[in-house]
Steps between C-alpha positions, in 0.01 A plus 500: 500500500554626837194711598597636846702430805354550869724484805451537868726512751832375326803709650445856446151452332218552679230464207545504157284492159661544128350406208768410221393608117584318164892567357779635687448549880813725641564521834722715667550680834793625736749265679368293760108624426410109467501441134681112514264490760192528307600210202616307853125496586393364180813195566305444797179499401620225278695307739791644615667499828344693765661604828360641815720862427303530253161541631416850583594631876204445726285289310399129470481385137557636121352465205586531152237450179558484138211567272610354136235505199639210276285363144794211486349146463812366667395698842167402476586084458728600791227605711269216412821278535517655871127436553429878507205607287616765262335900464346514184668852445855328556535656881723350713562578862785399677534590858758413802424564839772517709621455908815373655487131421201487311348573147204515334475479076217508334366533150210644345408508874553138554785308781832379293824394550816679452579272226182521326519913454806454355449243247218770381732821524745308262208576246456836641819706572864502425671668747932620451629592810754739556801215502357258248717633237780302702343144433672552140833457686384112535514294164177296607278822490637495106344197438193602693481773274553364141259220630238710620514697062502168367139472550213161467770272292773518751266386772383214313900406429583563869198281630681223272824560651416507869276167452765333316817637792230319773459169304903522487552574832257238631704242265821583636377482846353154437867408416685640770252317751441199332936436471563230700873270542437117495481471876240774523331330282504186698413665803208679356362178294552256835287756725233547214474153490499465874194775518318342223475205658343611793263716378430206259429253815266690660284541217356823615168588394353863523255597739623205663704661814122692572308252510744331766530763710138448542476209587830510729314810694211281523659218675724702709198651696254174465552425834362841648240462136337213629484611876340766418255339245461241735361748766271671261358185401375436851371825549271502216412104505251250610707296708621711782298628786440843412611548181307738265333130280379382847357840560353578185322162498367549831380838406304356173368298699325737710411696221312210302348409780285848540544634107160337410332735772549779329522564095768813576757227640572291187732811335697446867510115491636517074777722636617334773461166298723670254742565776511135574538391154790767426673367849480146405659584144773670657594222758505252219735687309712548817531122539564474127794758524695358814479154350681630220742715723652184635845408343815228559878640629588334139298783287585778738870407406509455175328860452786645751769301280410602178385907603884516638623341166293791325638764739849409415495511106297818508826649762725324256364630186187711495282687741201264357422142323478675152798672549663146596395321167610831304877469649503123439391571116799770529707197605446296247538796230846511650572159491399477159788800416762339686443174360612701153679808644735534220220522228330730745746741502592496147162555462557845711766574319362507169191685636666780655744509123146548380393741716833711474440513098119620559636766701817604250214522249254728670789709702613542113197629380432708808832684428429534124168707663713664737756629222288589231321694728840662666590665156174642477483675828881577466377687211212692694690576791817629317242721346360625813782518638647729298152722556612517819826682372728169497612694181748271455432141655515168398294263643493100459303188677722261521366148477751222569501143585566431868730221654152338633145463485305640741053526504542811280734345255844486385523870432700777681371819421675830537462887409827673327537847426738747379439881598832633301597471174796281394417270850441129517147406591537359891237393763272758613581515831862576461442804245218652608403745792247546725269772270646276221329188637202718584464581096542160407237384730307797372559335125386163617184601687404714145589186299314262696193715533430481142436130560347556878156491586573653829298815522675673763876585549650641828886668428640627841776760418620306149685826452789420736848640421328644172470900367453752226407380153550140637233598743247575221557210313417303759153696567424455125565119569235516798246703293588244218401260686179654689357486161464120543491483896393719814818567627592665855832659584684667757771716379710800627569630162300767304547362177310196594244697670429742222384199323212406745136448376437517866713635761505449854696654795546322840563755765568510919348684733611513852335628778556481876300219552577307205684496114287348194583457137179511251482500136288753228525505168583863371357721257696631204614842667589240830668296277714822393624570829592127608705472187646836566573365844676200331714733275659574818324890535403608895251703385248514216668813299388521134824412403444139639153488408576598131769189495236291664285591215697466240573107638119432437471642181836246409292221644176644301659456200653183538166339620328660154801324299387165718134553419563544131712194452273307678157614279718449189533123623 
């Protein structure tokens, strides 16, 4: 669940710290006291869009940090997945740090990417925003929906059907590519032939091209090589007056001719003999070299012939030798398919036949899944519909065959409903209204949650265009399903906010200097006087109190009902 939220510096909050309990969070608070705003900082904190308005006047950076305590193995595999070593009390920390053109997430104290946090807050938080409700106006959110209750066996059928549309697809392309008209054909068969045989004639080996550009770099300079070898060679030998051979004879000479003198001279005499004997080593493999450095016009062009032959096949077809050999071998594949193009593409043919039956097959049994599953949750949310006074609706999932086949299947999925008795079932979006969508959504998120192991949900005013007793059933839907799931809500209506295990007001505060919203979570006799305030009363009179009252005692009772039904399960 969601622990607590901090924030500093977002828009009109300067600092703030709440700690979120188990059950039904209520929000609520006056127009414009920042209540969207607060659930906005948790979208960020997650990844959302931030913009430099929205950074508190004055100040450099924000920051927003989610505490969550989760015991779900799926978070934890998620964390190890992410490299992140997991708290052993199921603690995780996610933070954003915020400035104009820069951001900072981290987790469990550790740098992230965007991406990354929210590949773990899918296992965290579900989070309706105050327009979500409208995504039922599209038919592919119905499909996203009956796919998402249809559970482990759908996603092994779906897996099926999106390998099997990708081995079709790659088929087909194959086809379209490889149709060719008898002149293309000659064309392509003559100049596969044509750059066969050249790569064939040169016989290129690899490593080859290297090995000559040694050698070609080597003759190029041997001129300035062997001048310059040349030189040495007289400056260290025997033969030319004052070279170092001459010189270091000489001075052995001298040496031996005194060393016997004096005991203490022989260490001088071994070194400098060693000196001589290293200098005539090194002069003798100095002649040895520059004999071999000589070379004929012939060789030196026969190594520039055949490097330019290299240079051109690898322009022609490869940036190196190997990739040379692997084109001609691609060459000859060709060849081999023109030579029997007809068979080839027959061949195609009856593949992609076979692939299009593989994926009639699995796109069959992927909408058997998806419709024995649709009358089940047509079932469940007809029933919770009607708990949220749809007294009398009728509700279907319809599950037809499409004109095509697309990576999801050949089914087109779409919600119908009937609010009046006597009245045709039609598509959602052309029946219902806006607090009507927001119900139905309502229905959905109760439905699914049975089956969800996200912990936390996040509804931002689902109470739109909604009142009165409607109003209450949708609180005891929300405290229906806080049983299963921490769930947070902003509302403006006092039904919803008598039901609150924990309620919380968000308030503004101005001041000459500055205005700042903050959040507390109220005691019972608070709690009183904010839902008086939402009954629409100026003051706290004991008139408004007394209805206020009266509200929680309603909710009181309804939550006992819950917790009996639940300990007779």
């Amino acid at each position: 669940m969601l622990q607590s939220l901090h924030v500093k510096n977002l828009a009109l909050m300067e600092e703030t710290e709440v700690e979120f309990g188990r059950g039904l969070n209520i929000l609520t608070g006056e127009t414009g006291a920042g209540k969207s705003l607060l659930i906005g900082s948790v979208n960020l904190a997650l990844g959302g869009k931030f913009e430099k308005e929205m950074l508190r006047k004055g100040k450099e950076n924000a920051l927003v940090e989610l505490v969550f305590v989760s015991g779900d193995d799926r978070v934890r595999r998620k964390l190890l997945q992410l490299e992140l070593e997991p708290e052993e009390d199921g603690t995780v920390i996610i933070s954003r740090k915020m400035q104009v053109g820069k951001s900072v997430y981290k987790i469990n104290g550790e740098t992230v990417t965007a991406r990354q946090v929210k590949e773990l807050a899918e296992l965290l938080i579900d989070i309706h925003g105050q327009h979500e409700h409208q995504s039922l106006l599209n038919k592919k959110k119905h499909m996203e929906i009956l796919d998402a209750y249809c559970g482990e066996e759908f996603l092994k059928a779906a897996e099926a059907v999106e390998t099997a549309y990708k081995e079709c697809r790659e088929i087909g392309r194959a086809l379209e590519e490889e149709a060719m008209d008898e002149e293309t054909l000659s064309r392509e068969q003559a100049l596969a032939e044509f750059e066969l045989q050249e790569i064939e004639e040169a016989k290129p080996v690899p490593g080859e091209d290297e090995e000559l550009e040694k050698r070609y770099r080597l003759m190029v300079n041997g001129k300035k090589i062997a001048e310059n070898l040349t030189e040495s060679y007289q400056y260290t030998g025997n033969d030319a007056e004052g070279g170092a051979g001459a010189a270091l004879s000489r001075a052995l000479r001298a040496l031996r001719s005194v060393f016997s003198l004096d005991e203490r001279l022989g260490d001088l005499e071994a070194q400098l003999s060693e000196i001589d004997s290293l200098l005539a080593d090194y002069n003798r493999d100095l002649a040895e070299y520059m004999a071999d450095l000589e070379f004929d016009s012939e060789d030196f062009a026969a190594v520039e012939e055949r490097l330019n032959l290299l240079n051109r096949l690898k322009e022609k077809y490869g940036q190196t030798i190997e990739a040379v050999i692997a084109y001609g071998e691609e060459r000859v594949r060709l060849l081999e398919k023109i030579s029997d193009y007809d068979a080839y593409m027959q061949h195609l043919e009856k593949k992609l036949a076979a692939a299009r039956k593989k994926l009639e097959a699995a796109c069959a049994v992927l909408s058997g899944i998806r419709k024995k599953n649709a009358a089940v949750l047509t079932k469940q949310l007809k029933e919770a519909l009607v708990h949220l006074n749809f007294l009398t609706v009728e509700f279907e999932i319809a599950v037809r065959k499409a004109s095509g086949i697309t990576a999801r299947g050949y089914d087109d999925v779409e919600f119908l409903i009937s609010t009046n008795p006597g009245e045709t079932l039609k598509p959602l979006g052309q029946v219902a209204s806006g607090g009507e969508l927001s119900r139905v959504m309502l229905a959905i998120k109760t439905v699914l949650a049975g089956r969800d192991s996200i912990d936390t949900l996040i509804f931002d005013e689902i109470d739109t265009g909604i009142s009165g007793r409607t109003a209450w059933r949708v609180s005891e839907q929300l405290d229906t399903v806080a049983h299963a799931h921490q769930v947070l809500c902003i509302t403006h209506l006092p039904q919803i906010a008598a039901m609150a295990d924990w309620h919380f007001v968000i308030e503004k505060s101005s001041s000459q200097a500055s205005t700042i919203t903050d959040i507390r979570v109220l005691e019972e006799e608070e709690s009183l006087g904010e839902l008086a305030r939402l009954l629409g009363s100026d003051a706290l009179t004991e008139a408004a109190l007394s209805n206020a009252r009266e509200m929680r005692v309603q909710a009181a009772v309804h939550k006992k009902g819950q917790a009996e039904d639940i300990c007779r399960l």
